[in-house]
C-alpha atoms as one frame of an Amber mdcrd trajectory, in Angstrom:
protein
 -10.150  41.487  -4.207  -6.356  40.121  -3.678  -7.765  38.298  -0.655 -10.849
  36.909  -2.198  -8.373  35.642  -5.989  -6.376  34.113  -3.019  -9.115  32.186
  -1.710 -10.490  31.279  -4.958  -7.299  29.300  -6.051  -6.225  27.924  -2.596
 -10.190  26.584  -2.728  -9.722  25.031  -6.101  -6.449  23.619  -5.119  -7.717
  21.550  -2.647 -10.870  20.412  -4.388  -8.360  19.301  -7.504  -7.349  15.985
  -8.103  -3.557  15.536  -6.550  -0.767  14.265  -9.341   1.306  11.488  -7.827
   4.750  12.485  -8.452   6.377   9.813 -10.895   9.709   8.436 -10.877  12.316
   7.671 -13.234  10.833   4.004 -13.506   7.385   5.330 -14.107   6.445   4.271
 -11.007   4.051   6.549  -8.841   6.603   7.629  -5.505   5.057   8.261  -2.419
   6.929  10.256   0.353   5.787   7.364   3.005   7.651   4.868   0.374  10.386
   3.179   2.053  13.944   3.324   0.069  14.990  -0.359   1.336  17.572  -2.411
  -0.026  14.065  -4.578  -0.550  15.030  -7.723   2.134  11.689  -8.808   3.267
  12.913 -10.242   6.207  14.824  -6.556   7.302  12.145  -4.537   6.050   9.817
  -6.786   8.151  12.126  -6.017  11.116  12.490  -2.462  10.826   8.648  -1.813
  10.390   8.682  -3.698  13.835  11.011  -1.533  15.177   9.243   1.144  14.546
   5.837  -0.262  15.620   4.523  -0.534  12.358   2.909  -3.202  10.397   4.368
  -4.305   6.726   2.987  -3.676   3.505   4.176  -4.180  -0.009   2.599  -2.381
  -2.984   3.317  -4.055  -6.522   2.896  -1.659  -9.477   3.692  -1.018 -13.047
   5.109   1.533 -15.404   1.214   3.398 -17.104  -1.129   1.159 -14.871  -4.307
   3.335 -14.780  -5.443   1.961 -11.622  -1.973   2.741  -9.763  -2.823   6.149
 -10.740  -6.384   6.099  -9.436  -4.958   4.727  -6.007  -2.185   7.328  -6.222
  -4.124  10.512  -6.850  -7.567   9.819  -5.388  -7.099   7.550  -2.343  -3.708
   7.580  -1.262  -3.832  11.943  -2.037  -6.457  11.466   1.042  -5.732  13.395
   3.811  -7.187  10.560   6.398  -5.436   7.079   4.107  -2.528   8.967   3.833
  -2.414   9.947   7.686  -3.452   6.073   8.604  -0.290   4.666   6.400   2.155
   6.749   7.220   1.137   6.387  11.202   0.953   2.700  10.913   2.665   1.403
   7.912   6.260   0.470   6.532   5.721   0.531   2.854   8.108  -0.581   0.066
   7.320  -0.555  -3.831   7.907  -3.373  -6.219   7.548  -2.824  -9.348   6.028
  -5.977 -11.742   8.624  -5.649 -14.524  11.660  -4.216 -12.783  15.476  -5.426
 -12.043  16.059  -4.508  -8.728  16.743  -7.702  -6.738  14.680  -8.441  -3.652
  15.496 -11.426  -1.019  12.411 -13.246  -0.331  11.253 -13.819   4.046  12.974
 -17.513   2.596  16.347 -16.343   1.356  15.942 -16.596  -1.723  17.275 -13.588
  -4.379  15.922 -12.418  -7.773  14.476  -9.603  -9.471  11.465  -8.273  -8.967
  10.077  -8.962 -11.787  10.689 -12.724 -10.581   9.728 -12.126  -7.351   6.239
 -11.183  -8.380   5.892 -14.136 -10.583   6.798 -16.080  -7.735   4.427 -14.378
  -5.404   1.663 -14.986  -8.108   0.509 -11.360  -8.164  -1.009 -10.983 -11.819
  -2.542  -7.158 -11.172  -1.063  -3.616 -10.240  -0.989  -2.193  -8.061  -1.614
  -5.449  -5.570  -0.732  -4.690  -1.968   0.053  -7.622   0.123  -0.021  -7.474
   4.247   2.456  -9.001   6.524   2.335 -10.417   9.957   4.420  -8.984  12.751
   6.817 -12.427  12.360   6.862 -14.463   9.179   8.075 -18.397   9.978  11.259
 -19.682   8.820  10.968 -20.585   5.568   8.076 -19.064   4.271   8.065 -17.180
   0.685   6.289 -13.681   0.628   3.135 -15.390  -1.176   3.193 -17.765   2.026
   3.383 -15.214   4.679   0.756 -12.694   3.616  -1.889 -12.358   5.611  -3.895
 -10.160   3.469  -3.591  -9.498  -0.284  -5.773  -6.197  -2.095  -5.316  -6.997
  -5.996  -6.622  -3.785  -7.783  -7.611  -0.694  -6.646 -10.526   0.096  -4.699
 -11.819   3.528  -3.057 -11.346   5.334  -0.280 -13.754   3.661   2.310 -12.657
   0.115   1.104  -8.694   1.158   1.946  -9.472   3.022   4.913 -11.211  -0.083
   6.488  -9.174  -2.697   5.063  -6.139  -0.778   6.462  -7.691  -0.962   9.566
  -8.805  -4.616   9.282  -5.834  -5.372   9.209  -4.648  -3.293  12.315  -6.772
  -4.887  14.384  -5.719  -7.998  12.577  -9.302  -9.032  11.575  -7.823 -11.892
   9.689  -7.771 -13.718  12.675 -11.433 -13.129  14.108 -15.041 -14.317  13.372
 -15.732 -11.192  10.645 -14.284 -11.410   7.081 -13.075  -8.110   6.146 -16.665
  -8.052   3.684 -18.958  -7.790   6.931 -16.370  -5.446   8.513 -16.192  -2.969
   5.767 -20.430  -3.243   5.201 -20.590  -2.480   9.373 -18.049   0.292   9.376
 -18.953   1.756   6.002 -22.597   2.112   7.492 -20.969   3.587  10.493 -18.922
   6.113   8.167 -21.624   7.446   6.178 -24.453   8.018   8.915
């Protein structure tokens, strides 16, 4: 009976929705977060270094949809295995103090930063290139932006998309995701 309780709950454990754990800013915190002193141009580097592409998630203190992403894509055993194999990740966060040096030099807040970058939702994610040219501003560089939060199938394949850096092929990433969502669910 022991054996079959313990079961039971492991079972409904893993059929639960996961909780993000949330940090003092109110931000969701990921354990694949990087904890950068948020210079685009060094985190850039170091995610080369590593042999890893860069990604920048922009959130917000109670934004339903960060949650969404948090606890029912990123909690994803397969998303969550494809970022932290392939991804250097650092949060911004739309209202917040911290300052951040832009791939152009320039310093401010991130609040200013996002403004600057014109990212209007959370969470957006934007998607670097391997080298960002000399005076380019994060908006600039981006080769990819997600604003809003989309399932599981739509991250996996973007995240890939970008991988194989589909931005610079024939297929938008709409075609892509309708080919390889096929492919996924037959």
């Amino acid at each position: 009976m022991k054996r079959l309780l313990t079961l039971f709950a492991a079972l409904f454990m893993a059929t639960t929705t996961a909780q993000a754990e949330i940090g003092d800013d109110g931000l969701h915190k990921e354990p694949w977060f990087r904890d950068t002193f948020k210079d685009m141009s060094e985190d850039l580097a170091e995610a080369g270094e590593e042999g890893k592409r860069f990604m920048v998630i922009i959130e917000q203190r109670g934004c339903i949809y960060c949650s969404k992403m948090h606890e029912e894509v990123f909690s994803d055993p397969a998303v969550k295995q494809l970022i932290e194999e392939n991804y250097f990740v650092v949060q911004l966060n739309m209202f917040g103090d911290i300052e951040v040096v832009d791939f152009d030099g320039e310093a401010m807040a991130e609040k200013d930063m996002v403004k600057r970058w014109n990212a209007l939702f959370t969470p957006t994610i934007l998607f670097f290139p391997e080298e960002v040219a000399a005076g380019q501003t994060g908006a600039e560089a981006a080769v990819v932006t997600m604003p809003g939060a989309f399932g599981k199938w739509t991250t996996i394949n973007l995240l890939n998309w970008v991988l194989e850096k589909g931005y610079e092929g024939e297929e938008p990433f709409q075609k892509y995701h309708a080919r390889k969502f096929s492919e996924q669910q037959g």
